[in-house]
C-alpha positions as a Markdown table, in Angstrom:
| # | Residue | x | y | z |
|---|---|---|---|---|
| 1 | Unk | 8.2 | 20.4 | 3.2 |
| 2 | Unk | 8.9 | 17.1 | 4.6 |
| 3 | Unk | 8.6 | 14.5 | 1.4 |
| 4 | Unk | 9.1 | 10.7 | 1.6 |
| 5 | Unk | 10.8 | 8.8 | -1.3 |
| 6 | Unk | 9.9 | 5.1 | -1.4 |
| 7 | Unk | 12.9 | 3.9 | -4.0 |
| 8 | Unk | 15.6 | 1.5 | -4.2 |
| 9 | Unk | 18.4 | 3.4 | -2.7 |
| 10 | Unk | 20.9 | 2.4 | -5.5 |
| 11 | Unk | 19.0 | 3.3 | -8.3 |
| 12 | Unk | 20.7 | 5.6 | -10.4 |
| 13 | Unk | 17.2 | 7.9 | -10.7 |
| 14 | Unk | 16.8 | 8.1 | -6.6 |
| 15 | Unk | 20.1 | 10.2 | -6.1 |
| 16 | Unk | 18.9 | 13.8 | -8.5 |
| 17 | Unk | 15.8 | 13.7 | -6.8 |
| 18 | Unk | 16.7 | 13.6 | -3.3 |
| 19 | Unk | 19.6 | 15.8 | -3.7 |
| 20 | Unk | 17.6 | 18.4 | -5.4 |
| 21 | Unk | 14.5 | 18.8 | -2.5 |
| 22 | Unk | 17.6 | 18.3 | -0.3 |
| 23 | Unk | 19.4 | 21.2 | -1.3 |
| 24 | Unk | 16.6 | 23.2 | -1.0 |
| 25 | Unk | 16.2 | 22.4 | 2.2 |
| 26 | Unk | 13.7 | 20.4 | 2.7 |
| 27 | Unk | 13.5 | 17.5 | 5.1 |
| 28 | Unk | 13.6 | 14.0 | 3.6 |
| 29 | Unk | 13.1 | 11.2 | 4.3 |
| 30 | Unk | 13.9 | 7.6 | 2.2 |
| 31 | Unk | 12.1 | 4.2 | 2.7 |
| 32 | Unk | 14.2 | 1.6 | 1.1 |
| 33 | Unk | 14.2 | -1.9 | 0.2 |
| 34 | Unk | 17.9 | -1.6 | -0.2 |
| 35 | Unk | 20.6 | -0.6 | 2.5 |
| 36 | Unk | 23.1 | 1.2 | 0.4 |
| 37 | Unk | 23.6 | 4.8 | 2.0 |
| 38 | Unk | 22.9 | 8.1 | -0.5 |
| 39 | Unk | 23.8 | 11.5 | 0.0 |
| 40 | Unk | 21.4 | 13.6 | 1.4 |
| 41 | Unk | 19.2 | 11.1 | 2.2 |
| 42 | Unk | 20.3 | 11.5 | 6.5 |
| 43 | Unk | 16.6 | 10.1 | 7.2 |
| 44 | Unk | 17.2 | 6.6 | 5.9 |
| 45 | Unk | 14.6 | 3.9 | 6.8 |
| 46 | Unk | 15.9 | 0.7 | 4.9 |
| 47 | Unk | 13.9 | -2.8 | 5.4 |
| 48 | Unk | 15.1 | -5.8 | 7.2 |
| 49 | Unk | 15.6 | -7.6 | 3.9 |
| 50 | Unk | 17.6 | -6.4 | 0.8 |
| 51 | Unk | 14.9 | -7.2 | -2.5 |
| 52 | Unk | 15.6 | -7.8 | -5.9 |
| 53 | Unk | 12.0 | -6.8 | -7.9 |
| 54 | Unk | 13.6 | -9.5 | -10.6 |
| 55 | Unk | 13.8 | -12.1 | -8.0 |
| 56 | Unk | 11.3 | -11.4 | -5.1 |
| 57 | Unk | 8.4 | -9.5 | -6.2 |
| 58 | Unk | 6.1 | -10.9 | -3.1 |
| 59 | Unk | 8.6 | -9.7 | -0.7 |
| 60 | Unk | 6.7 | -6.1 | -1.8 |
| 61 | Unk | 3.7 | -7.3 | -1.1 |
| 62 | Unk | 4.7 | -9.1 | 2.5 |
| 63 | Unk | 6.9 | -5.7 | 3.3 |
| 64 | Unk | 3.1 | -3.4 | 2.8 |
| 65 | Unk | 2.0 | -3.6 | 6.5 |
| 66 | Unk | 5.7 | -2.5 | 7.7 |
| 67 | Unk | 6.3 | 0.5 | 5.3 |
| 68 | Unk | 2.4 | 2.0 | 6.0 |
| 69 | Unk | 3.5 | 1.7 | 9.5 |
| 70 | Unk | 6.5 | 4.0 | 8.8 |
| 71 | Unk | 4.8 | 6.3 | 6.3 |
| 72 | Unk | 2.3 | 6.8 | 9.0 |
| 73 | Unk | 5.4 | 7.8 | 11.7 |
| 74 | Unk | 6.9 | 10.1 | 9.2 |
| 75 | Unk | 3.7 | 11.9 | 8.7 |
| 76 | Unk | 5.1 | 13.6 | 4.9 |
| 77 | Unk | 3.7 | 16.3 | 2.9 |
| 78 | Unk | 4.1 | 14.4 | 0.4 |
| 79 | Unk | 4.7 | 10.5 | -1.1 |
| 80 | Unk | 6.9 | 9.9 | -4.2 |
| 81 | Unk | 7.5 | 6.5 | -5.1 |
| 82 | Unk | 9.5 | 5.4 | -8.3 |
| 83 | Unk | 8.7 | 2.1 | -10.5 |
| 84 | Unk | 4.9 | 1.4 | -10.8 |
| 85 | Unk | 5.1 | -2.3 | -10.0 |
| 86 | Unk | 7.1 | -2.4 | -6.9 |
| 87 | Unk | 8.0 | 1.0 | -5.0 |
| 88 | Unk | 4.7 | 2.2 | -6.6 |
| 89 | Unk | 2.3 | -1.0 | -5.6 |
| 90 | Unk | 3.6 | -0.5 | -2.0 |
| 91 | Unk | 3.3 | 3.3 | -1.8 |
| 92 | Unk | -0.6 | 2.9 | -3.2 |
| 93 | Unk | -1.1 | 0.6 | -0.7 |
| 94 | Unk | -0.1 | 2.5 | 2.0 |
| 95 | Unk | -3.4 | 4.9 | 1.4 |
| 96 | Unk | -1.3 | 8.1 | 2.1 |
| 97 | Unk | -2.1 | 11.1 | -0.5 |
| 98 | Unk | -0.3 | 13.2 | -2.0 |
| 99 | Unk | 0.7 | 10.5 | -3.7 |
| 100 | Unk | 2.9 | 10.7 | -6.9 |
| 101 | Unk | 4.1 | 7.8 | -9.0 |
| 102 | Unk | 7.0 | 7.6 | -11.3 |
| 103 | Unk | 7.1 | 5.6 | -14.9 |
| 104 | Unk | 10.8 | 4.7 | -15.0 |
| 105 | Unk | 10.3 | 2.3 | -18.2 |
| 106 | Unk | 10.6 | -1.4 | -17.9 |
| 107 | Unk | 7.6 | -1.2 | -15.4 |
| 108 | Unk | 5.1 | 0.1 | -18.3 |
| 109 | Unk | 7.2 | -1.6 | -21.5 |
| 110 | Unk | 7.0 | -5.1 | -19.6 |
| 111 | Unk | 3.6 | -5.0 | -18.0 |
| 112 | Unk | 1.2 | -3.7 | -21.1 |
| 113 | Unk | 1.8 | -7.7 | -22.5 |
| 114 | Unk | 0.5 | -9.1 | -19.3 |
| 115 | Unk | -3.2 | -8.9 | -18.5 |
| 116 | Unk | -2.7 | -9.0 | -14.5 |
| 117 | Unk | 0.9 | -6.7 | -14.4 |
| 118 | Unk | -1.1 | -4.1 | -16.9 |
| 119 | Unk | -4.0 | -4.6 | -14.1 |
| 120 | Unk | -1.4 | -3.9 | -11.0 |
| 121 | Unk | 0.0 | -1.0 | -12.9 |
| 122 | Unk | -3.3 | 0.5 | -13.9 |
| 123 | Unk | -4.6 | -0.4 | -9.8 |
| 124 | Unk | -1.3 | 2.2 | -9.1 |
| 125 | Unk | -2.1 | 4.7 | -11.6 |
| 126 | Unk | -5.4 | 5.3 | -10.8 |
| 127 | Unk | -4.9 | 5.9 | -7.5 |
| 128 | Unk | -2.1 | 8.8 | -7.9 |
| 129 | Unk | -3.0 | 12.1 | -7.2 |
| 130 | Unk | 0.5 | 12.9 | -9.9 |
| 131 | Unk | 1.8 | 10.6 | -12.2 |
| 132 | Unk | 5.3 | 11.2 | -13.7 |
| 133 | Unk | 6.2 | 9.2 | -16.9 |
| 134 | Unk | 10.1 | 9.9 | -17.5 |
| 135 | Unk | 9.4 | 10.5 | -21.7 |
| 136 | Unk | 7.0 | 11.3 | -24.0 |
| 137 | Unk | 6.7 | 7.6 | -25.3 |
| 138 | Unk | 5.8 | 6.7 | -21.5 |
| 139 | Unk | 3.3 | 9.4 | -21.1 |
| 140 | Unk | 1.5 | 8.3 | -24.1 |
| 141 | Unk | 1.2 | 4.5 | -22.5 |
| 142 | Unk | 0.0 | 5.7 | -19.2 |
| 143 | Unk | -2.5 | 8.0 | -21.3 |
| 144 | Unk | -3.8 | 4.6 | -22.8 |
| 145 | Unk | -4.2 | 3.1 | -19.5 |
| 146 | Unk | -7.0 | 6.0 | -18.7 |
| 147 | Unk | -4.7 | 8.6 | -16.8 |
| 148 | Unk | -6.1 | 12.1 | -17.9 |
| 149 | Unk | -3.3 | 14.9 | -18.9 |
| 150 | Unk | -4.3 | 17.3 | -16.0 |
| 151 | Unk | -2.4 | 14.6 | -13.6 |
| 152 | Unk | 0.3 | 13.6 | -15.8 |
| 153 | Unk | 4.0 | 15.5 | -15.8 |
| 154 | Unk | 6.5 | 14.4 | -18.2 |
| 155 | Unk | 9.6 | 14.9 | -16.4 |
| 156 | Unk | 13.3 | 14.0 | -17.8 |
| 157 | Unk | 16.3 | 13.6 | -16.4 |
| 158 | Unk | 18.9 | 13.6 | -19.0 |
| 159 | Unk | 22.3 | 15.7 | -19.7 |
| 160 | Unk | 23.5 | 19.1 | -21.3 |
| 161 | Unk | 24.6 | 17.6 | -24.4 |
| 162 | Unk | 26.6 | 20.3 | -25.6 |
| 163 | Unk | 28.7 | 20.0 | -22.6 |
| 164 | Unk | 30.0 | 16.9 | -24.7 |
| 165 | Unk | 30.1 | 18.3 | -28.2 |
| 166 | Unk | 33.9 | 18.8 | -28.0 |
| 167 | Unk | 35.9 | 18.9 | -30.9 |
| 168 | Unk | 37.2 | 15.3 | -31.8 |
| 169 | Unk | 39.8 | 14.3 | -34.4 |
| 170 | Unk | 37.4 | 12.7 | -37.6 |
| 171 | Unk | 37.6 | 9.2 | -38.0 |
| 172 | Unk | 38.5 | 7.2 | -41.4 |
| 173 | Unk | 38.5 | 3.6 | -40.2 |
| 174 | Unk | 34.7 | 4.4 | -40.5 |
| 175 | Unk | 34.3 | 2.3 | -37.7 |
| 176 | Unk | 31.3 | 3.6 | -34.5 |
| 177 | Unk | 32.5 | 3.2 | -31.1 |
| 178 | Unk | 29.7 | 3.0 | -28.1 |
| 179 | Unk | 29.8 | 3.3 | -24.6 |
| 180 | Unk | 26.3 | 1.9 | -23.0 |
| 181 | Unk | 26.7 | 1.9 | -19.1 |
| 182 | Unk | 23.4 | 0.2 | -18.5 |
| 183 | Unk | 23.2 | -3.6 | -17.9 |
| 184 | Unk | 23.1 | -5.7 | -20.4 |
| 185 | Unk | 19.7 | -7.5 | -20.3 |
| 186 | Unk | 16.5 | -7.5 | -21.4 |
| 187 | Unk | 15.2 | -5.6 | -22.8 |
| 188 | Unk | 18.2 | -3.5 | -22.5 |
| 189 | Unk | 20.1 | -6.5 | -24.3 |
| 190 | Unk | 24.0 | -6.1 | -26.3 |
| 191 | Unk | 22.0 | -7.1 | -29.7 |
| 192 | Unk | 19.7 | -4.4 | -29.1 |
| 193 | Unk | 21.8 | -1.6 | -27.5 |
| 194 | Unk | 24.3 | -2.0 | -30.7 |
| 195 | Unk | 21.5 | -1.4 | -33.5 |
| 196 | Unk | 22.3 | 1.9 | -34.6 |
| 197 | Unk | 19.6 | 3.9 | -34.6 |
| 198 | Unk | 17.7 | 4.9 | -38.1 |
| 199 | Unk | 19.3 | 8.1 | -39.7 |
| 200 | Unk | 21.8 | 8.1 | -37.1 |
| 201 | Unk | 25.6 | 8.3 | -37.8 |
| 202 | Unk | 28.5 | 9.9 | -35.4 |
| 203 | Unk | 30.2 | 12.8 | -36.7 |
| 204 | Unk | 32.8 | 12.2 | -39.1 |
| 205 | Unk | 31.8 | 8.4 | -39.4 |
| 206 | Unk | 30.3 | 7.6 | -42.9 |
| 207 | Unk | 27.1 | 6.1 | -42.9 |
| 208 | Unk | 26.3 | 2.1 | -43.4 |
């Protein structure tokens, strides 16, 4: 199967899926708004112009004639695009079906308060032949917005976590130490990421 991935090409969630179909050898192919190389992605068509979707958002729009263009040369079997408002709004424009759609987060959380981004991101939904909310808290928002079940998968990426439940000396200075590798700002802000969350306490740790 020849599938085309329209996603930033150093988003953390680009590499797993392009290096599972990969694997399995399929042929792939990555449109890109960014120039950074990935593995296993050895039929890389980056734009002219690096985008920020923080910074730019009409570049997407301007970029819609050049990446139909491309989609249209590498013919896929299929179209996955990741982050409704950007990747997504460019991939729908391109009119190719099969045409599936990834919920990453920020692109539902952010858009729902804003009549015309909860427009744009219903415009892309609509239009998917697959949507794929990342958790069961997204899948419930894109069910509001009028996607029915039958085209909805709720797909994860996470981690084995008992590949980390290790035995650890127990603490007593009853103190919680966090690592949070994501950037720090909103809404993933410091304030928020150090709440604890409700009922939660690390092993060992007494609770607050």
């Amino acid at each position: 199967m020849r599938i085309c991935y329209i996603v930033h090409s150093q988003s953390h969630f680009a590499a797993p899926y392009i290096d599972h179909f990969a694997r399995r050898g399929h042929e792939i192919h990555l449109i890109s708004f960014t120039h950074d190389p990935l593995p296993n992605a050895v039929n890389h068509h980056p734009l002219p112009h690096d985008c920020d979707p923080t910074k730019s958002p009409l570049a997407y729009v301007r970029a819609i004639p050049q990446v139909r263009r491309l989609v249209r040369a590498i013919a896929p079997d299929l179209l996955h695009a990741h982050f409704l408002t950007s990747n997504g709004l460019v991939a729908t424009a391109s009119g190719f079906h099969p045409l599936v759609v990834s919920a990453r987060g920020s692109d539902v959380h952010n858009s729902l308060r804003h009549p015309a981004r909860r427009a744009l991101i219903r415009f892309v939904l609509h239009r998917a032949d697959l949507v794929n909310p990342v958790s069961a808290e997204l899948a419930a928002k894109v069910a509001v917005l009028g996607v029915p079940a039958a085209r909805t998968l709720c797909l994860s990426q996470g981690i084995e976590p008992d590949r980390f439940d290790v035995s650890r000396p127990v603490r007593t200075d009853g103190v919680v130490r966090l690592i949070c590798t994501r950037k720090l700002h909103d809404p993933i802000s410091r304030r928020r990421s150090s709440r604890p969350s409700r009922g939660w306490r690390p092993r060992g740790c007494p609770s607050t």
